[in-house]
C-alpha positions in Angstrom: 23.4 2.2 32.2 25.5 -0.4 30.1 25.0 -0.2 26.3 23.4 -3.6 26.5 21.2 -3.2 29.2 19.9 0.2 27.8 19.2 -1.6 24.2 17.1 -4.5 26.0 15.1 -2.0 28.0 14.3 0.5 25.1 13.3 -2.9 23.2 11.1 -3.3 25.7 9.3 -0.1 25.9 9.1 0.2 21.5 7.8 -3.7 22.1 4.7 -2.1 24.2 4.5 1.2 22.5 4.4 -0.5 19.0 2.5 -4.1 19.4 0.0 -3.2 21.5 -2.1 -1.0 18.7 -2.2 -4.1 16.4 -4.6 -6.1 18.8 -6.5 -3.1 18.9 -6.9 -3.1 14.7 -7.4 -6.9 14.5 -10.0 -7.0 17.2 -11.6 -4.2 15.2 -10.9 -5.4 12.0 -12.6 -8.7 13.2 -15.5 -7.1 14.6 -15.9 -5.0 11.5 -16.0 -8.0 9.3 -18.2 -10.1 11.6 -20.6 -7.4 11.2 -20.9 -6.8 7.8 -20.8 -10.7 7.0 -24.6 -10.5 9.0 -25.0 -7.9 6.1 -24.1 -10.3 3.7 -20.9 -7.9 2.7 -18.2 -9.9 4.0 -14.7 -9.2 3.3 -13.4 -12.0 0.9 -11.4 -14.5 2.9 -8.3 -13.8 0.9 -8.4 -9.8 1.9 -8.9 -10.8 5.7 -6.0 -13.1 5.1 -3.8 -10.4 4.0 -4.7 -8.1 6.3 -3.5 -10.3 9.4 -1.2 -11.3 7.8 0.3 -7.6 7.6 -0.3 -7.2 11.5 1.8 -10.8 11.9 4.2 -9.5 9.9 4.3 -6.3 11.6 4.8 -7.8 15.4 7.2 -10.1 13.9 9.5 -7.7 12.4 9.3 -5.9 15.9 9.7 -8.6 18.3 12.2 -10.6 16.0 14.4 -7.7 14.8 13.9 -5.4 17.6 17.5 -5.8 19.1 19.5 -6.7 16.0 18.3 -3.4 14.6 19.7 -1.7 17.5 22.7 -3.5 16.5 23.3 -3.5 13.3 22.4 -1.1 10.6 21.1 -3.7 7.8 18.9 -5.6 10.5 17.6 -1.9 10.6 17.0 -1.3 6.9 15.2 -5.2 6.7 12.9 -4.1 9.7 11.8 -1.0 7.9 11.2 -2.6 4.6 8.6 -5.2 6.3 7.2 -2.1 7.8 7.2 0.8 5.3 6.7 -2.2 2.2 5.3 -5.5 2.6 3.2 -5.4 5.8 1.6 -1.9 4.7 1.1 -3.9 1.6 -0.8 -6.8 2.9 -2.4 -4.5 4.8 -4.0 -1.7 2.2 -4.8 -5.4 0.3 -6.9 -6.4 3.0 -9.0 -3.2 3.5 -12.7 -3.0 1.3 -14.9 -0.4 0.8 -17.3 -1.3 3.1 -15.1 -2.2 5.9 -14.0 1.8 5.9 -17.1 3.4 5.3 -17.9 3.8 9.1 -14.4 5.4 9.6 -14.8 7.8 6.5 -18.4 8.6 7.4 -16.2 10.7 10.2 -15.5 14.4 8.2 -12.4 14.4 10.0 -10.7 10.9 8.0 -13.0 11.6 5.5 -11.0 14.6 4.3 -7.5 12.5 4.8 -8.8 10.8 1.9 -7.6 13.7 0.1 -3.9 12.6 1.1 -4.4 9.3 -1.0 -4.5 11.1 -4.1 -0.9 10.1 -6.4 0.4 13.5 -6.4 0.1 13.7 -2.6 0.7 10.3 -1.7 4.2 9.7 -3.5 5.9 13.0 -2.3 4.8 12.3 1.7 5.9 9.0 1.0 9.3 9.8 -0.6 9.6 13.0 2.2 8.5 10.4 5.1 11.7 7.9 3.7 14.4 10.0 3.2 13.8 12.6 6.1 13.8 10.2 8.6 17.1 8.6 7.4 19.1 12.2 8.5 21.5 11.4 11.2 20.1 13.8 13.3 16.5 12.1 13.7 17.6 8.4 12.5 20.1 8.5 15.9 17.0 10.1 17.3 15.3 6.9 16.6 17.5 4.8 18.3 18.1 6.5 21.2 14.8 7.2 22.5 11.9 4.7 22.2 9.4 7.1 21.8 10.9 8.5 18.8 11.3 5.1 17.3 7.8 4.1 17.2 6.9 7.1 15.6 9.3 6.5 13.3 8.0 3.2 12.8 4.6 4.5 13.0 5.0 6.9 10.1 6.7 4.6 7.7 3.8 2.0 8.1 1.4 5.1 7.6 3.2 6.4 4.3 3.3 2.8 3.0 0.1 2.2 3.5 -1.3 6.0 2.2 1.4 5.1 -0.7 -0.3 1.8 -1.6 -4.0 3.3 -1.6 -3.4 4.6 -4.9 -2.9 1.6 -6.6 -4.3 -1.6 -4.6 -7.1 0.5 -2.1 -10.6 1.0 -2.3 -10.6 4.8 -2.4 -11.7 6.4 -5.7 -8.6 7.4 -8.1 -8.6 10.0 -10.5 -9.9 9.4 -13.8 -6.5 9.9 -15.6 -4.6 7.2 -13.2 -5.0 4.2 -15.7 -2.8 2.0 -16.7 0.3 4.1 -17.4 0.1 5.9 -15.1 0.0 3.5 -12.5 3.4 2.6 -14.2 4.9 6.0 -14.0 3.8 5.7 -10.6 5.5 2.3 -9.6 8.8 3.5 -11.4 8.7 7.0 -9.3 8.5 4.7 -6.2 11.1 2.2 -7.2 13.2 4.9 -8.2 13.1 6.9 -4.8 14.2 3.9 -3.1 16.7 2.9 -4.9 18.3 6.2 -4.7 18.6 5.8 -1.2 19.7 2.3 -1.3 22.6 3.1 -3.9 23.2 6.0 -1.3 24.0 3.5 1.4 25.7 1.4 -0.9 28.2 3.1 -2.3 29.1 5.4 0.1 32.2 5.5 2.3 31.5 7.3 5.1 29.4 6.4 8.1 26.5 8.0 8.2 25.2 6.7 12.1 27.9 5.8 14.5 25.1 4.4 16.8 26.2 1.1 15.2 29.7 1.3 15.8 29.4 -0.8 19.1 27.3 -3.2 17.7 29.4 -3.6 14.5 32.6 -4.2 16.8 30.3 -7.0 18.5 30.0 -9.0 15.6 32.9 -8.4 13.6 31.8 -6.4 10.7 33.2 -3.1 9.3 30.9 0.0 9.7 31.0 0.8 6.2 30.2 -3.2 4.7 27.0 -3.1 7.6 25.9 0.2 5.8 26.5 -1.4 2.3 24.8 -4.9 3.1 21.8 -2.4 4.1 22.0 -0.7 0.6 22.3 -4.1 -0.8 19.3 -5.4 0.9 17.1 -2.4 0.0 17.8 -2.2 -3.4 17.4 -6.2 -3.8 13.9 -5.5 -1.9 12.8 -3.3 -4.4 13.9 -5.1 -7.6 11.7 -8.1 -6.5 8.8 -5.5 -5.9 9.4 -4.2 -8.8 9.2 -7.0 -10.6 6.4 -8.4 -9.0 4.4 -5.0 -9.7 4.9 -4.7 -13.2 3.8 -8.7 -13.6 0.7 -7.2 -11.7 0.3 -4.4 -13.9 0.7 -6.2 -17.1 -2.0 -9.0 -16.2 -4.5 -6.4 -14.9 -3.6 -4.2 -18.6 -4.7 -7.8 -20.3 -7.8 -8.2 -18.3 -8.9 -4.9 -18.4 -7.9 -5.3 -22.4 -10.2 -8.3 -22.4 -13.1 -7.6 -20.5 -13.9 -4.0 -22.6 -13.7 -6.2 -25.7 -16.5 -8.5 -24.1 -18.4 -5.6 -23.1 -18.2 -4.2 -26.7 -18.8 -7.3 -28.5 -22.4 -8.0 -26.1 -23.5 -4.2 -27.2 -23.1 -4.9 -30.7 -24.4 -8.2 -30.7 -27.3 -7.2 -29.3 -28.1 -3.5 -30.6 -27.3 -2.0 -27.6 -25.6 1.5 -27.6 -22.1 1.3 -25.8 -19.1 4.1 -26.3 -15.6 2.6 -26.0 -15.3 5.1 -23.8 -18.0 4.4 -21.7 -16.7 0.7 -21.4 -13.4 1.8 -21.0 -14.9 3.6 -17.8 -16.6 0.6 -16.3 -13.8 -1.5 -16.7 -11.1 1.2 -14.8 -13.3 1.2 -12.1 -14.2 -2.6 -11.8 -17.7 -2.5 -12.8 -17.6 -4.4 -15.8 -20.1 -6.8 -14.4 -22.5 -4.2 -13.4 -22.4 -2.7 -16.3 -22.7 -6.1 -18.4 -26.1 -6.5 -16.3 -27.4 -3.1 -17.1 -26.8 -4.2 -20.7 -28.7 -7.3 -20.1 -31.5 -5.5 -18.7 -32.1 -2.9 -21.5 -32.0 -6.1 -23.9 -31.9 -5.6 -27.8 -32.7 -2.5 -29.4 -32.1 -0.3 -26.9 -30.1 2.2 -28.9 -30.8 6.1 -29.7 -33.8 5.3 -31.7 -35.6 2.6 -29.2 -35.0 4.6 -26.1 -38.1 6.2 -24.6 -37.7 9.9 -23.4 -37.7 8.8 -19.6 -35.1 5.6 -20.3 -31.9 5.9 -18.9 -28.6 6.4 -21.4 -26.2 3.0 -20.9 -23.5 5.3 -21.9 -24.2 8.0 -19.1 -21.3 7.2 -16.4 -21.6 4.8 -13.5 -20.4 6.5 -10.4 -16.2 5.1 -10.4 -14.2 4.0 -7.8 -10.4 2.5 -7.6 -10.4 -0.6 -9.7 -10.9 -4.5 -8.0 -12.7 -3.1 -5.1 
């Protein structure tokens, strides 16, 4: 089969194997969201609108970079970005507690939510990028279209499982605050760039799948791998960036909304740890926790509290933060 011919037919077959699951999740996500808005739970608009718009973003890459990626190396690398980055972004941004609790209420996923933990979820990640950019299975990839929507498949997986820890609605550990979320974010960042300085700098070509589709339009082997180094490590500068300006704004209100907490429980005779608050705040119950405050009402410290009255600074049961 000519080299073009066999390109447009495996872009095909990926096409089916790899857009057809996304109407599956939106129709589900839709249904999901439907039913617990008769619940009165419904997902905020803004996380539906991020969650669709990952899927959008998903069939897009695949339908609008399916052949230049079999093409050219850096359409490649700008295709797996979307994937592995900003669509499984969007998407762990759209997910909610609720909307998951009929999937977790399976044991089976329940125990995947073990994967999500930090010190599992950045080394499959980091394992997930780098093995599949080996010669051996990247060619893989590109040869056969079943291999390339796993490929696909496990990057969007990774990124999303990679995300969870800092923007999902899973429970974190206790010691992932603030800095470590940072620690986190540079580990990421760090990984990635690695790779991308890899491709970057080097001067050997390491898939010469490409080498037709370089010689189509004029470009060197080695400047198509470095434009792909360039664009990865441009991609992850921006994220960067835009993560730390995350992290910093959520430090502040975090910062702020203990202070509040603290200032109410003095001002009103109420026993409150810094700890405690501290607590409530991590795990986005501040509000909760300012109306259990509320309801106690002045007075309510050591000496006022009745044997059978609960402690305000016993621990609320924590989850992830925002969710």
């Amino acid at each position: 089969m000519p080299p073009a011919r066999f390109l447009a037919v495996s872009t095909l077959i990926e096409a089916g194997l790899q857009l057809a699951p996304l109407t599956l999740l939106a129709l589900t996500y839709a249904q999901r969201a439907r039913t617990l808005a008769r619940h009165d739970q419904p997902p905020p608009r803004w996380r539906q609108a991020c969650f669709y718009a990952g899927l959008l973003l998903i069939a897009a890459a695949l339908s609008g970079l399916g052949q230049p990626s079999q093409e050219e190396l850096f359409a490649h690398m700008i295709e797996h970005l979307l994937l592995g980055d900003i669509a499984a972004l969007l998407i762990v941004l759209g997910l909610t507690g609720p909307l998951l609790a009929p999937l977790l209420r399976i044991r089976a996923f329940d125990r995947l939510r073990a994967l999500t933990h930090p010190c599992v979820a950045f080394p499959l990640w980091a394992l997930d990028l780098y093995v599949w950019h080996l010669p051996a299975l990247y060619e893989a990839a590109l040869r056969h279209a079943g291999v390339h929507a796993l490929e696909h498949a496990m990057f969007l997986a990774c990124g999303i499982n990679m995300w969870m820890c800092l923007f999902g609605p899973l429970p974190t550990p206790r010691w992932f605050g603030n800095l470590a979320r940072l620690l986190y974010i540079v580990a990421v960042r760090l990984a990635g760039s690695i790779l991308g300085n890899v491709f970057l700098w080097s001067g050997s070509v390491f898939y010469p799948f490409y080498r037709h589709g370089d010689s189509l339009h004029a470009i060197a082997p080695v400047a198509d791998q470095s434009i792909a180094g360039a664009v990865m490590m441009v991609e992850e500068s921006l994220l960067t960036i835009g993560l730390f300006c995350w992290l910093f704004l959520r430090t502040a209100r975090e910062s702020e909304e203990r202070q509040q907490l603290l200032d109410y429980a003095r001002a009103h005779g109420v026993e409150l740890s810094e700890a405690r608050a501290a607590r409530a705040v991590a795990a986005g119950r501040a509000a909760e926790l300012r109306r259990r405050l509320e309801e106690r009402g002045p007075g309510s410290g050591p000496a006022s509290r009745g044997a059978g009255q609960q402690d305000l600074a016993a621990p609320v049961e924590e989850t992830s933060a925002g969710k």
